[in-house]
C-alpha positions in Angstrom: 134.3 104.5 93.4 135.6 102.8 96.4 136.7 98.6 95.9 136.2 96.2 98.8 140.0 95.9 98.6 140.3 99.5 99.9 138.0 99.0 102.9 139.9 96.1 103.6 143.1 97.7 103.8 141.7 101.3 105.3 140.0 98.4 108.0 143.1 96.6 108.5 141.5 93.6 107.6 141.5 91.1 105.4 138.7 90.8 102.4 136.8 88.0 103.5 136.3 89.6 106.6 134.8 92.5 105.6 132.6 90.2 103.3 131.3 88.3 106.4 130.5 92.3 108.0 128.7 93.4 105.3 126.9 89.8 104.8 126.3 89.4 108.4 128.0 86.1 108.1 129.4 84.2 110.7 131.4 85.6 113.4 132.7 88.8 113.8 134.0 91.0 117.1 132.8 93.6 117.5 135.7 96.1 117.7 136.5 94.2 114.1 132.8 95.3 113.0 132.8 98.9 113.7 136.4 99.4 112.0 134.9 97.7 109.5 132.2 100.0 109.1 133.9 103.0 110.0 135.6 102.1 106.9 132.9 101.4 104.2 131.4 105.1 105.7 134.1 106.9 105.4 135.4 105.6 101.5 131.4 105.8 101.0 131.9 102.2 99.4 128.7 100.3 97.7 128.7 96.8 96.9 129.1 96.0 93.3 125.7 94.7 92.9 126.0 92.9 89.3 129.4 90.9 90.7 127.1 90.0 93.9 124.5 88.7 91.3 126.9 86.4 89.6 128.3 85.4 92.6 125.1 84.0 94.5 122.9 83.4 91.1 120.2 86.1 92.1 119.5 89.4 93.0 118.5 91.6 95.8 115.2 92.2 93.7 111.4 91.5 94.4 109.1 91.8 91.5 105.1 92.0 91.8 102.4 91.1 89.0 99.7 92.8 89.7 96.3 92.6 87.3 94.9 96.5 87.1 96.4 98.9 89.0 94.5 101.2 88.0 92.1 99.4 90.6 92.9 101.2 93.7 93.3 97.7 95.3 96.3 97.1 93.6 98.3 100.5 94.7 98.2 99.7 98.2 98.4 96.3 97.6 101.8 97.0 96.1 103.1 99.7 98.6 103.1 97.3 101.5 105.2 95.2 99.4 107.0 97.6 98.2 107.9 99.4 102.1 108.7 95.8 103.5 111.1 94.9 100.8 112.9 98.1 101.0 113.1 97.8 104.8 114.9 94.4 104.5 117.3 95.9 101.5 115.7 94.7 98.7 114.7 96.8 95.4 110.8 96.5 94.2 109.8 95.9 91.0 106.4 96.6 89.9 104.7 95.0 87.2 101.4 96.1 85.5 100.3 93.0 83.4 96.6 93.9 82.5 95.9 90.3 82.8 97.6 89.8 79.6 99.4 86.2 79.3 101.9 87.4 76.8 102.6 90.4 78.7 103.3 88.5 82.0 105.7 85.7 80.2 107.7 89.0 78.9 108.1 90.5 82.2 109.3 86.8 83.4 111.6 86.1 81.1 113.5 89.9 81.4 113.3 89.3 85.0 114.7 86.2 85.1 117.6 87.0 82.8 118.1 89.8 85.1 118.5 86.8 88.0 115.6 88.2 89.8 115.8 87.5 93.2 111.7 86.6 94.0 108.2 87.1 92.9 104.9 88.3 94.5 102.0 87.3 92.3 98.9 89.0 92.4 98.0 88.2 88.8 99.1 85.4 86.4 97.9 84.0 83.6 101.3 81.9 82.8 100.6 78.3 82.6 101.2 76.0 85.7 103.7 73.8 84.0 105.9 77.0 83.1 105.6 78.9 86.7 106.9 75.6 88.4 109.8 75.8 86.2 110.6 78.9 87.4 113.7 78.1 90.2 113.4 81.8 92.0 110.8 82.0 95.1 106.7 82.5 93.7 104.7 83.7 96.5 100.9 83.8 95.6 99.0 87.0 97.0 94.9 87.9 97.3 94.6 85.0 94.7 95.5 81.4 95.1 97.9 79.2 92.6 98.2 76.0 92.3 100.5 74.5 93.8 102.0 77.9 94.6 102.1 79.3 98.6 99.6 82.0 98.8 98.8 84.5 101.5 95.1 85.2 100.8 91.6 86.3 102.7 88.7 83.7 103.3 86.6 85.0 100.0 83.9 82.4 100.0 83.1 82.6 104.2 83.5 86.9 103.5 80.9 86.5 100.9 78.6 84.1 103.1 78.5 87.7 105.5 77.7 89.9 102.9 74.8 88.1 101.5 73.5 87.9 105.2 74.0 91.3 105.7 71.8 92.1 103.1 69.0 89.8 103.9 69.0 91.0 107.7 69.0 94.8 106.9 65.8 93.6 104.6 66.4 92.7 101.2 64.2 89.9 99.6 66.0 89.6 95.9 69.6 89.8 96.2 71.9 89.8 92.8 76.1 89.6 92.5 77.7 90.6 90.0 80.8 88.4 90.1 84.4 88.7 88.9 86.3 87.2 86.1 86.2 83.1 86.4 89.9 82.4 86.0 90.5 84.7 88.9 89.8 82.0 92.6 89.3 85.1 94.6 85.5 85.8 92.3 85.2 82.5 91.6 85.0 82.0 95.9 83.3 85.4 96.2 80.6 83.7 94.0 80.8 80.0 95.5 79.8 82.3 98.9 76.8 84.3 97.3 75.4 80.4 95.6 75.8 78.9 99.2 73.9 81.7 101.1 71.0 82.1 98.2 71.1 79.2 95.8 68.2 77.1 97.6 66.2 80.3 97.9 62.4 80.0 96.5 63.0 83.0 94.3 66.6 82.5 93.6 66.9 82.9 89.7 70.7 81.9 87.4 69.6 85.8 86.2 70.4 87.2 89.4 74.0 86.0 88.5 75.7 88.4 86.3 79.7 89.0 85.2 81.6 92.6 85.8 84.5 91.4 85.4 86.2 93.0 88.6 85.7 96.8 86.8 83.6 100.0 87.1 82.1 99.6 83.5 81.4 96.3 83.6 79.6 96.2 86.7 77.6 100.2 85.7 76.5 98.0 82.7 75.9 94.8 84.5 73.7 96.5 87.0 71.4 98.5 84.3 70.9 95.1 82.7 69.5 93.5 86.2 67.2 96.3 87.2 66.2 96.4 83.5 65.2 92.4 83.7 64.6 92.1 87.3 63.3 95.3 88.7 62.7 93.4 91.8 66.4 93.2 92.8 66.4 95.5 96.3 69.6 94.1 96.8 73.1 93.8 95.0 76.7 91.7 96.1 79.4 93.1 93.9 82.7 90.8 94.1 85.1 94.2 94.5 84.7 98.0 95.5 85.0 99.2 92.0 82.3 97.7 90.8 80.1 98.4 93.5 81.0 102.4 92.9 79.8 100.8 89.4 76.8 99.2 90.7 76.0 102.8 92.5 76.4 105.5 89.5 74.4 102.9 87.5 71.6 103.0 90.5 72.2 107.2 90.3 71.2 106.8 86.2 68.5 104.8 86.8 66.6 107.7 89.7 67.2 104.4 92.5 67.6 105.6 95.4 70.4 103.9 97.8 69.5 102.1 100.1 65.6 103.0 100.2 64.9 101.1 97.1 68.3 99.1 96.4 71.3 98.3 98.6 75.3 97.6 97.3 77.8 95.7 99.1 81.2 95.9 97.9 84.3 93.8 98.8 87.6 94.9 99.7 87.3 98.1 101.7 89.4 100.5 99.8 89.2 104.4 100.1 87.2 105.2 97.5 84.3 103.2 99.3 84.7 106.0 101.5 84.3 109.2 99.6 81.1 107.3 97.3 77.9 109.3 97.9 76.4 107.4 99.7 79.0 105.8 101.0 79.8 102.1 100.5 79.7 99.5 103.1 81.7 96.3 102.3 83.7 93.6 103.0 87.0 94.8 104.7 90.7 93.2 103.5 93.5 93.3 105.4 94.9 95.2 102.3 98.6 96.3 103.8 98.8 93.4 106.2 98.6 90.6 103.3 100.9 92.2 101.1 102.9 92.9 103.9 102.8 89.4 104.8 103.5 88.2 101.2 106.9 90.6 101.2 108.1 88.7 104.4 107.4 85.4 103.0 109.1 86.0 99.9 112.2 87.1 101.9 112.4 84.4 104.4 112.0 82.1 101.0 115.0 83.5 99.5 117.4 83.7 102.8 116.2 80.5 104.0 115.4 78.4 101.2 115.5 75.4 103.0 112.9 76.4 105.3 109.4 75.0 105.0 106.3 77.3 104.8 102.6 77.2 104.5 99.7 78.9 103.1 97.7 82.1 104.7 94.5 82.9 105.0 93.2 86.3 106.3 89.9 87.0 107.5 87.7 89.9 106.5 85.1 92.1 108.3 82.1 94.2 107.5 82.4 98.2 107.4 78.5 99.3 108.0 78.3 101.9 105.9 75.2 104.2 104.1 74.8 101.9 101.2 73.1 99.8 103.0 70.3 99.8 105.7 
């Protein structure tokens, strides 16, 4: 394998210079530059990444937590993270952390020893006091952190729409079946659904149930409402997958959708698509926040004296059959 010293002399150059080329650090000619990389083609020289490593004290590495991703959120989610990282020159990590505490610390602490360079979180359990220890980059994404810069979409207002959806297209009793409470995107989903129906007349705590952001939980969830409140002619489910939950359970239980009970969703991932009927939902800027995240994360690491701000994304309704 080829050394920086080799390019340098093949170049004619000295080592620092080629450095600053392959850094794009101060200034260079141009006639310089292109012997230069003439060079570094033709000995087919790679940087030595782990001497690079020691030398700056991190990594050309972005990790993201992300909760489920069996959730089909999460994939794409991860793939705009993943195609903006790679177009800057930076390797992806992907972590599944199943919303497990002790998992997440684990995957910290090997990153960290590994000097990673950044971190796009999508789930975290990890206590506050130990995240702002952490003396890499934390970027906060579809969820908000503490303290933490977070690109994110305006759950409670995207909820508030929803809920009105369903009460113009007709419904009179409108449930939600909400996502876990230490998660702030279903805790705002949920502050949205209490704002738009809490002062109803027939507004009952019953209508309120947990699903826990999953198929199951919201196929069980929504038996257990029809079975208590066969009045319902409405349901607000806080993601996609457990409105697909909320409509097999509706399929079980000979309702038909939307005649005698209408699902929203929230997110607007494919699946919502190929449901039968289909399901209309809240739409995310899915690619464009993660996206967004990935360019924050690397503008925090080149430019770490740079200040930045939080994000917020808005969402929009995608009419589709699930509804009248």
């Amino acid at each position: 394998m080829a050394t920086i010293r080799e390019v340098a002399k093949l170049a004619g150059v000295s080592v620092a210079t080629v450095s600053r080329v392959m850094n794009k650090n101060g200034y260079i000619n141009d006639k310089t530059k292109e012997k230069v990389e003439a060079a570094i083609k033709e000995l087919d020289y790679r940087p030595n990444d782990v001497a690079r490593t020691l030398f700056k004290g991190t990594s050309k590495m972005i990790a993201l937590f992300v909760p489920d991703i069996m959730n089909p959120f999460f994939p794409k989610l991860a793939r705009a993270v993943e195609d903006t990282a790679n177009k800057s020159g930076y390797t992806f990590i992907l972590c599944n952390t199943d919303n497990d505490q002790e998992k997440e610390m684990k995957y910290l602490h090997t990153l960290l020893q590994k000097t990673i360079g950044g971190v796009v979180m999508v789930s975290s359990s990890i206590p506050l006091e130990t995240l702002n220890k952490v003396n890499v980059p934390i970027v906060a994404l579809d969820r908000e952190i503490a303290d933490m810069i977070s690109v994110t979409v305006n759950n409670r207002t995207g909820a508030i729409e929803a809920v009105r959806h369903l009460q113009e297209t007709g419904c009179k009793r409108i449930a939600h079946i909400s996502g876990p409470e230490d998660t702030t995107s279903a805790v705002e989903r949920k502050k949205g659904y209490l704002e738009a129906v809490g002062q109803e007349n027939w507004f009952s705590e019953e209508y309120l149930i947990p699903g826990e952001y999953t198929f199951d939980g919201a196929y069980q969830a929504t038996k257990e409402l029809i079975k208590k409140h066969p009045e319902i002619d409405g349901i607000f489910a806080a993601n996609d997958l457990m409105g697909v939950g909320v409509l097999k359970a509706a399929e079980a239980l000979d309702l038909r959708v939307p005649e005698d009970l209408s699902v929203i969703g929230y997110d607007g991932i494919e699946l919502g698509e190929i449901t039968t009927p289909a399901l209309t939902t809240m739409g995310q800027p899915i690619y464009e926040i993660g996206k967004r995240a990935a360019e924050i994360i690397i503008d925090r690491m080149e430019n770490n004296q740079k200040e930045f701000a939080s994000e917020q994304y808005n969402v929009q309704l995608i009419h589709r059959q699930s509804t009248k």
